[in-house]
C-alpha positions as CSV (number, residue, x, y, z in Angstrom):
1,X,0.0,0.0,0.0
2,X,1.5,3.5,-0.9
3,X,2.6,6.1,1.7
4,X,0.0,9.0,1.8
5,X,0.7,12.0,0.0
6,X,2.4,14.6,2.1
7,X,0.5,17.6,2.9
8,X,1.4,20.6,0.6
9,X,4.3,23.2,1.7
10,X,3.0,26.5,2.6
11,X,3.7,29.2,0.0
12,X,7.0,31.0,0.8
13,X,6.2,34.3,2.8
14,X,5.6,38.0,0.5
15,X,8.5,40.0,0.6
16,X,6.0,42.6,1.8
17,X,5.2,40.6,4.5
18,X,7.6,40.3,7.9
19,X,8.8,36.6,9.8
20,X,6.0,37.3,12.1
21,X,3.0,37.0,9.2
22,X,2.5,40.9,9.7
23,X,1.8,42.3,6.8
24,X,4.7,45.9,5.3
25,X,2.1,46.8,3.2
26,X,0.9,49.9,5.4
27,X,4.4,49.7,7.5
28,X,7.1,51.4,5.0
29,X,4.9,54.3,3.8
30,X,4.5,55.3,7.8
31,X,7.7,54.8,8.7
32,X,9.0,57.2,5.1
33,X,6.8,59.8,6.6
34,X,7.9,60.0,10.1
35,X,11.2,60.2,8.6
36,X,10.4,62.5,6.3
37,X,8.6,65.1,9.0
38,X,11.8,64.4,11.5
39,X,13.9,65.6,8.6
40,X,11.7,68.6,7.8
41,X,11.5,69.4,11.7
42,X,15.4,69.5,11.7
43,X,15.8,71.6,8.8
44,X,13.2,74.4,10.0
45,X,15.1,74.3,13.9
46,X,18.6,74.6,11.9
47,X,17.0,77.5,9.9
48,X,15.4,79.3,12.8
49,X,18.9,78.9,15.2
50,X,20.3,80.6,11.8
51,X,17.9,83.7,11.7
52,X,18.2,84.1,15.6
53,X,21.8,84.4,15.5
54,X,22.2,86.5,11.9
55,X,19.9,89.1,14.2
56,X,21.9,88.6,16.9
57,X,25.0,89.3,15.1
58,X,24.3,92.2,12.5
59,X,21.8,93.8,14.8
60,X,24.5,94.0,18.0
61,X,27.1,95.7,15.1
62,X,24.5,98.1,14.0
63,X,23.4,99.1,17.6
64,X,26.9,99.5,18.6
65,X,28.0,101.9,15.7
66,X,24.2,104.0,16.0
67,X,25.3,104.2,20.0
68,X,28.9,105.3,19.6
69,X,27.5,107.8,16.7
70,X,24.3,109.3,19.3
71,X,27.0,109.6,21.9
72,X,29.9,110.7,20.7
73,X,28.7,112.1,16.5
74,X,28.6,115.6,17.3
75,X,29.6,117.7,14.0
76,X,30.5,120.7,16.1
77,X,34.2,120.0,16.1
78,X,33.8,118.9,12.5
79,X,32.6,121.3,11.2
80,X,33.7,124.2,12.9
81,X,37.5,123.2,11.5
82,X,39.1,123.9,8.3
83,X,39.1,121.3,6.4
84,X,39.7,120.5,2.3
85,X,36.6,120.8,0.5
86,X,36.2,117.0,-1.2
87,X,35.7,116.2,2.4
88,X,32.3,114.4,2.8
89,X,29.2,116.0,5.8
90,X,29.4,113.9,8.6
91,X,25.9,113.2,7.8
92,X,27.5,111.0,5.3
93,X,30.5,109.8,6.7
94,X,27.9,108.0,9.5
95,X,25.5,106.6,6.8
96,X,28.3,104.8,5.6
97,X,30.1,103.6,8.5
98,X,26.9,101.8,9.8
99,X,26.2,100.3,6.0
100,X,30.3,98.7,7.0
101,X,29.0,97.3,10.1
102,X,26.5,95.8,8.5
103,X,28.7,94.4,5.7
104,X,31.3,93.2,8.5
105,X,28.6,91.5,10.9
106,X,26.9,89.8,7.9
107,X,30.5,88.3,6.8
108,X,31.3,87.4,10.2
109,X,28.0,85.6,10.3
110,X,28.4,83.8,7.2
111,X,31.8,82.0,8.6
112,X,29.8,81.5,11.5
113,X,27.7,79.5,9.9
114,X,30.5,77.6,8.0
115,X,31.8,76.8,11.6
116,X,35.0,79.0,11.2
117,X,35.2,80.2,14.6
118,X,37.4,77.1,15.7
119,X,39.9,77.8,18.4
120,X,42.1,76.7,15.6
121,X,41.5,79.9,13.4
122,X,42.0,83.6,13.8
123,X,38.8,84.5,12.6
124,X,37.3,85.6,15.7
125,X,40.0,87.6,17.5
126,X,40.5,89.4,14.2
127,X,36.7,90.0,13.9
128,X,36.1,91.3,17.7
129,X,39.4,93.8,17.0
130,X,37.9,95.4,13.8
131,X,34.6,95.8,15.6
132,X,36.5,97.3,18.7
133,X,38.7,99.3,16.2
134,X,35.5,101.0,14.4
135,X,34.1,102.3,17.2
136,X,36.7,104.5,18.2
137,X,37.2,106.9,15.5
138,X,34.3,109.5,16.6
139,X,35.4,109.9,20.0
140,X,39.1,110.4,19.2
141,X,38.3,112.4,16.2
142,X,35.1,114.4,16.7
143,X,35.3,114.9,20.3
144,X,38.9,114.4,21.3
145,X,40.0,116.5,18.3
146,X,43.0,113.8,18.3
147,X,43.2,113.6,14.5
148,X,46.8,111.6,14.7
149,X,45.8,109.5,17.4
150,X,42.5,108.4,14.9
151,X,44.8,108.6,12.3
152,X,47.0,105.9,13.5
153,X,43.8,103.4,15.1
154,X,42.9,103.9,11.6
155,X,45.7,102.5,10.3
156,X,45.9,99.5,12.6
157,X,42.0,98.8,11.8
158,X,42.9,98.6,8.2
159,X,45.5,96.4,8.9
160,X,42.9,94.2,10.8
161,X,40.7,94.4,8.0
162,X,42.7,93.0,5.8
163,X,43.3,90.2,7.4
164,X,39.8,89.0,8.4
165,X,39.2,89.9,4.8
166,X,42.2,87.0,4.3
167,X,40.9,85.0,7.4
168,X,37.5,84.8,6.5
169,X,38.0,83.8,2.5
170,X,39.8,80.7,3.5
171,X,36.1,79.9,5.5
172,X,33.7,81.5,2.8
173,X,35.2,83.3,-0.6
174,X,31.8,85.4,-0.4
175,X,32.7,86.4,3.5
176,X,36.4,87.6,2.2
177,X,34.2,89.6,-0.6
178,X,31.9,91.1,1.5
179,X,34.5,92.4,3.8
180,X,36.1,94.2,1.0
181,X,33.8,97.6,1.3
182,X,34.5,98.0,4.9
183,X,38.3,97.6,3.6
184,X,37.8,100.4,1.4
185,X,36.3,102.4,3.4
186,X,38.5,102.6,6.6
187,X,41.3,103.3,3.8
188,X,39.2,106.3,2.7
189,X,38.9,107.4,6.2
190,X,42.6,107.0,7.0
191,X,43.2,109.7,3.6
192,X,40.8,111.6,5.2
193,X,41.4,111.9,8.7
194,X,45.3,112.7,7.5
195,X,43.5,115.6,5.8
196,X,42.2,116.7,8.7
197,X,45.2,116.1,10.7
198,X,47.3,119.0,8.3
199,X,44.5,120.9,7.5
């Protein structure tokens, strides 16, 4: 007498279905999303941290120039003086030292965000020195009537210029660029605080 038959195998299991007989239909779509939002969530925290500290750091260059300008900006001096004609109002000379704020505390912001404040670089020291350096000129100049004196910072805070402009192109090319007004600028006031100085 034969053997029985043998009952048949079961069929091998989906690929969308696990070892444990659940079925992945429904599964991988959820899990995609959640992902997905997580991903979303991270990118709108890293983007809001980035705003925050862009305010933080143009907005704390632009208060400090308008505060050394209320306190110390006084034309009297200024224009009372002799001075050479091609010489621009103070009016103006302000107007553009806060657009060089500006330009300096966006650059410093965009290595910032490159990470190129390491303890390894010079970045930072150079970049609190040429803030601390371009606050000064008013009250030597305007009030002091020390035209040498701000002749000479000027010097040294082109000098420190340049060199976050140097310093912060090796981090971002577009930082080095966008420090290149405030380069020019501080050169224009060293011409013209030497004017002053022999006038």
């Amino acid at each position: 007498m034969p053997p029985p038959p043998s009952p048949p195998s079961p069929p091998p299991p989906s690929p969308q279905t696990f070892n444990n007989g659940i079925n992945n239909d429904h599964f991988e779509p959820a899990v995609a999303v959640s992902s997905s939002k997580a991903r979303q969530e991270k990118r709108r925290v890293k983007a809001k941290r980035a705003l925050k500290t862009f305010a933080v750091v143009v907005g704390t260059n632009l208060a400090l120039t308008m505060a050394i300008i209320l306190l110390f900006g006084s034309g009297k001096r200024y224009n009372a003086r002799p001075k050479p004609l091609w010489l621009p109002p103070l009016w103006l000379v302000h107007a553009v030292s806060l657009g060089s704020s500006f330009f300096l505390g966006l650059a410093s912001w965009l290595v910032w965000a490159e990470g190129g404040f390491g303890a390894q670089s010079d970045a930072l020291p150079l970049y609190v020195a040429a803030t601390s350096l371009g606050i000064v000129w008013d009250p030597l100049v305007l009030v002091m009537g020390a035209t040498w004196v701000g002749l000479a910072f000027c010097l040294v805070h082109l000098g420190t210029l340049v060199a976050c402009k140097r310093e912060f192109g090796k981090v971002n090319p577009l930082a080095g660029e966008i420090v290149g007004p405030c380069v020019v600028w501080v050169g224009f006031l060293a011409i013209m605080t030497f004017s002053l100085a022999i006038s």
